[in-house]
Phi, psi and omega in degrees: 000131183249153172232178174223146176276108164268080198259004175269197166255199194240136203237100198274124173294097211267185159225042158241123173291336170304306156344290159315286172344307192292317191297302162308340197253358172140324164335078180273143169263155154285186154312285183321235152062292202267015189011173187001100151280157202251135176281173193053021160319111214260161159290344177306316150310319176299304175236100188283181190317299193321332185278000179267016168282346181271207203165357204218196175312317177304347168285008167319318165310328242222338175284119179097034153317310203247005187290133205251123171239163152037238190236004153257162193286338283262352187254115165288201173285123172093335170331287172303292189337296188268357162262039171045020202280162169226312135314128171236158124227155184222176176266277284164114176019085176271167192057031192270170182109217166300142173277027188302169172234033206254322213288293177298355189251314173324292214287354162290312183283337176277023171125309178328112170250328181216108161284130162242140205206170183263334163204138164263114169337169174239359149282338169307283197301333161278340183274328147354298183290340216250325219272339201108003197254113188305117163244162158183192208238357156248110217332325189314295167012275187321317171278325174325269216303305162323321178268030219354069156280168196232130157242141172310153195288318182284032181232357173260341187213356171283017157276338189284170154295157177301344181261329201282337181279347168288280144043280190288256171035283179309309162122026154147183212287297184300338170259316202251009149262334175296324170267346171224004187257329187065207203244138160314128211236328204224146164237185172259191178224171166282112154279153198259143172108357179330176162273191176269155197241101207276153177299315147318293177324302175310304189297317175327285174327328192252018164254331169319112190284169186245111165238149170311004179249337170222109168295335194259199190284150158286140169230180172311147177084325193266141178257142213225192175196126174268168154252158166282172171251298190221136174261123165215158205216079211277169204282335172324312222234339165328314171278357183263263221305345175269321152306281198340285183286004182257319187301297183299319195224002203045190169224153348261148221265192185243153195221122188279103176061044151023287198293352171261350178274162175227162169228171175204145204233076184269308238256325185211030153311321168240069161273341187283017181207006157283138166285345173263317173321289161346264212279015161286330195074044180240021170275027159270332180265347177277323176294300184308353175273321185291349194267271189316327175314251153014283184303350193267318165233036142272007174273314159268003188079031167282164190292087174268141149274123209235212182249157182304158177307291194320315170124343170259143162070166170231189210258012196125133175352155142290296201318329219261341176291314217272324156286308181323304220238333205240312206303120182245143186299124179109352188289136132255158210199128176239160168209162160244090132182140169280017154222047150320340172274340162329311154275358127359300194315311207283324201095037175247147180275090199222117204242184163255150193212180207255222182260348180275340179274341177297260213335318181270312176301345182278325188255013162232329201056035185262148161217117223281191202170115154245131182294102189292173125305194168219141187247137159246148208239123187250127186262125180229172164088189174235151201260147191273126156350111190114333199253133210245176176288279206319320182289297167348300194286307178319301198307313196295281185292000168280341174259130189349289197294344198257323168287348168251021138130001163351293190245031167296146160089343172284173164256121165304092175294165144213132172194235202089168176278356180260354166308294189337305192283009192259120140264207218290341175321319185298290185294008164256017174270335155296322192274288170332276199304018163311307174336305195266001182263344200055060162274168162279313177211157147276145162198166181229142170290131195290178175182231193255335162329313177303290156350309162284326183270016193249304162312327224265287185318301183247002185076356185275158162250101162243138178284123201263106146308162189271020171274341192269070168180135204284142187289148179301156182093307203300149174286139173230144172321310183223137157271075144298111202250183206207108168264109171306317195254042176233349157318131160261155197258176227244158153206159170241130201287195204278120171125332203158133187283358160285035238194010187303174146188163183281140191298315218285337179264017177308140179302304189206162201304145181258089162298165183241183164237316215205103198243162185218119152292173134146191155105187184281352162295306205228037197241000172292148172314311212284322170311306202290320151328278179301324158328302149312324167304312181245057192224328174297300188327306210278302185337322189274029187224019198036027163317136149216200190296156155282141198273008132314342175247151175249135189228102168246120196264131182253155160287139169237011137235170180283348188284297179310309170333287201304311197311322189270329149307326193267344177261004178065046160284334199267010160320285206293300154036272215278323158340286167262032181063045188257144175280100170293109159262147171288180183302139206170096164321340168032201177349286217304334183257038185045059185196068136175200182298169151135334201284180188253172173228356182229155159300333182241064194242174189232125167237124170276126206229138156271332160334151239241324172201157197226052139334132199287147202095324231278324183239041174114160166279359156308171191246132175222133190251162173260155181198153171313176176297299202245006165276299175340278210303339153299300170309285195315332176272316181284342193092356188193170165300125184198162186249145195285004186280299214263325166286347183281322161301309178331303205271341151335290158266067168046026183271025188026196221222000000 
């Protein structure tokens, strides 16, 4: 029997910011004491962007840096470390969001040995699980710990699946693969006579490792280890995973089938123009990340993607690189970003994980899992002119039940006869926003769409067996369905993309500051397509951007850049004064233009999330590719429908 030690004090994340003061300032509260806590606590809060230039000991500094009580910031740089916590709790899906794995390893290094929360994401809580940092969900804990009691390790874990409970056991991912995985030696096969079967299920079946902790089939709940077809890894996180595996295994380590890993250097191309990177004084920590990135992959030959010769941009997202370029129906494919489902869109099974399961999966060539369900989201109908797969997704997340965490931890399916009219560009803006749905994943069953775009795109003939499709019969958790042609077009207000509402219903005008294309969401030929639709629109009538607003489209590979060069988009572009970026995460990762620089600038954003912080210290709303494009010629949140009436009766702009 092992027990644990709490020996510090307990730091409740209240959502009255006076609380918190108190805490820090020396206060310990009760529960009762500590009133409301605030639920939905993002990774964005935890470790917010600016802290993700450290990789080491220095995050220490830096967890709940960006965490929001009311309408303050209130815990600094350092805050936890020296206010002594061993304990955090929060409320409602703590960790949601991004899959850094920066949240747990901060709140680990300042001292954190256990979160306790009423529910967790679930990449939060596996990466949680990899660093050693103990969570759960039960409240009883907290007065025990208050009185200094010591709990048994198996009241931390005996509830758990058998691997996240060996896992902890072990005291984390990298110790218990170096002891119990070796290298992938057996897979599993879809056995004949199964029951029916959702397409998840299958690619799952034909990926499953046999290890001593699970010999048998994965069902929902149980935690496993897949093998991947392709691993892949962006520059946020390449340098904590190369520390990682060299601290752990030395150097240099043997890196299990290479030749399947991509790496990618995205992320912080336009740090020399963020204003916060600047004035932090940290592109001294964006070169040294961009230094260890570069060295990691030249150190193993890996296949990589960097930034362009100009010195600006890259060659592109990775999720957004990865449908382009790699992801085959039938496939599975992991990365660290939880938007990594994004190639879902294709029919391949493909999630996000954090930087200790890339990092162990590079020397086994395992990749842990607990097996979600699968929710299906059944698409009918026709999408009404104006209305994109992102107003689809807002809706989606506008509803009650997915808003109240319903479909954390699942597989989206979307399929249905309104599937048919989406292409794939479209269905991977749904399969990405799983993320923001608190999915495991997305996926769309391939078909002659897939088919076209992988010729139109890679030149390949590829063929869809008939096994790459869910059988009639198979269970799903939940059925949700969605008549498309009852949609509108959608925004989600400030704070969180689960914030939808129909645009037609705002009580009264939203002005702006700032509109941003982009990201791996709203960075596609098909986005870009709209954007032109109405930004030509407004050109050919001598509409332009108001010169109080900014308006900026990022590409989000260099294949979409050439596409718009070859289609003249960027005449009408330059035409109503929009600012052209190269390939990037920019803005959406608080890192070049497009971000806010004051609290009360306002932005209308195509990006995936608008989290406090997350693009500035501004209020941001989400919206499709041609409501951006609309608002930004109007001046205020308007559907480019609304803006056309405007300019019609003559009520300018």
């Amino acid at each position: 029997m092992t027990r644990i030690t709490f020996p510090g004090r307990i730091l409740f994340l209240s959502a009255d910011p006076d609380k918190v003061d108190a805490q820090l300032a020396g206060t310990d509260l009760s529960l009762e004491q500590a009133g409301p806590l605030r639920d939905d606590v993002s990774t964005d809060e935890i470790t917010p962007l600016p802290s993700l230039v450290y990789f080491d000991e220095r995050l220490a500094s830096h967890p709940y840096t960006g965490f929001k009580a009311g309408e303050r910031l209130p815990i600094g740089l350092d805050a936890v470390r020296r206010g002594g916590f061993a304990v955090t709790v929060g409320g409602k899906r703590y960790g949601k969001g991004s899959s850094r794995e920066h949240s747990p390893v901060a709140e680990k290094a300042a001292g954190i040995r256990l979160v306790i929360a009423e529910s967790f994401e679930r990449i939060y809580r596996q990466n949680a699980d990899n660093v050693g940092l103990f969570t759960s969900t039960d409240f009883g804990l907290i007065e025990r710990i208050r009185r200094g009691e010591d709990i048994d390790i198996e009241e931390l874990v005996g509830n758990r699946d058998r691997i996240a409970a060996a896992v902890l056991r072990s005291g984390g991912l990298l110790r218990y693969g170096r002891e119990r995985l070796g290298t992938v030696s057996a897979t599993q096969t879809l056995s004949d006579g199964e029951g029916p079967r959702t397409l998840f299920e299958k690619i799952l079946a034909r990926h499953v490792v046999k290890t001593t902790d699970l010999p048998g089939d994965l069902t929902p709940g149980m935690g496993g280890f897949v093998r991947a077809d392709i691993r892949f890894i962006h520059d946020i996180y390449t340098g904590m995973c190369s520390y990682m595996l060299h601290h752990t295994f030395g150097k240099p380590v043997r890196l299990y089938e290479p030749e399947s890993i991509v790496v990618f250097e995205d992320h912080y191309s336009y740090a020399h123009r963020s204003r916060v990177h600047i004035e932090r004084g940290l592109l001294p920590q964006v070169h040294e990340l961009s230094r260890a990135h570069r060295a990691f992959v030249a150190d193993y030959g890996l296949r990589s993607h960097g930034y362009l010769p100009s010195g600006e941009g890259s060659e592109g997202i990775s999720h957004a690189l990865m449908a382009e370029q790699y992801a085959l129906p039938g496939q599975l494919i992991v990365g660290t970003d939880s938007h990594t489902p994004h190639s879902g869109a294709l029919g391949c099974l493909a999630f996000g994980v954090g930087t200790t399961d890339i990092a162990n999966s590079m020397v086994t060539g395992a990749v842990r899992i607990t097996v979600p369900e699968v929710l299906r989201i059944e698409l009918s109908g026709t999408l009404p002119r104006g209305v994109t797969a992102k107003d689809v997704v807002l809706h989606l997340l506008a509803l009650p039940g997915l808003k109240a965490g319903t479909g954390v931890g699942k597989v989206f399916e979307f399929g249905g006869p309104g599937i048919a009219q989406l292409n794939t560009d479209e269905r991977a803006t749904l399969t990405n926003m799983t993320a923001e749905l608190g999915g495991f994943t997305g996926i769309v069953e391939p078909d002659a769409e897939t088919v076209r775009f992988l010729k139109e795109r890679r030149g390949i003939d590829a063929i869809i067996e008939p096994w790459m499709r869910s059988d009639a019969g198979a269970a799903y958790a939940e059925v949700i369905r969605v008549d498309l042609s009852a949609l509108s077009p959608m925004v989600a207000a400030p704070g969180d993309p689960g914030n939808g509402l129909d645009l037609s219903k705002l009580s009264q005008p939203v002005t702006i500051d700032i509109a941003y294309g982009g990201s791996c969401t709203a960075g596609k030929r098909e986005d870009f397509d709209r954007y032109h639709e109405v930004l030509s629109w407004a050109a050919e009538r001598g509409l332009k951007v108001p010169p109080h607003i900014r308006l900026f489209l990022q590409f989000g590979t260099i294949a979409v850049r050439d596409y718009c060069i070859e289609k003249s988009y960027l005449d009408a572009f330059a035409r109503v004064g929009a600012e052209i970026l190269q390939p990037a995460c920019g803005a959406c990762a608080n890192c070049g233009p497009g971000t806010s620089t004051s609290s009360d600038q306002v932005t209308v954003s195509a990006i995936n999330r608008n989290f406090p912080g997350r693009t500035g210290p501004g209020k941001v709303w989400l919206a499709s590719p041609p409501t951006v494009a609309a608002s930004a010629i109007a001046g205020e949140l308007v559907s480019f429908e609304q803006l056309q009436a405007r300019f019609n009766t003559g009520l300018g702009c």
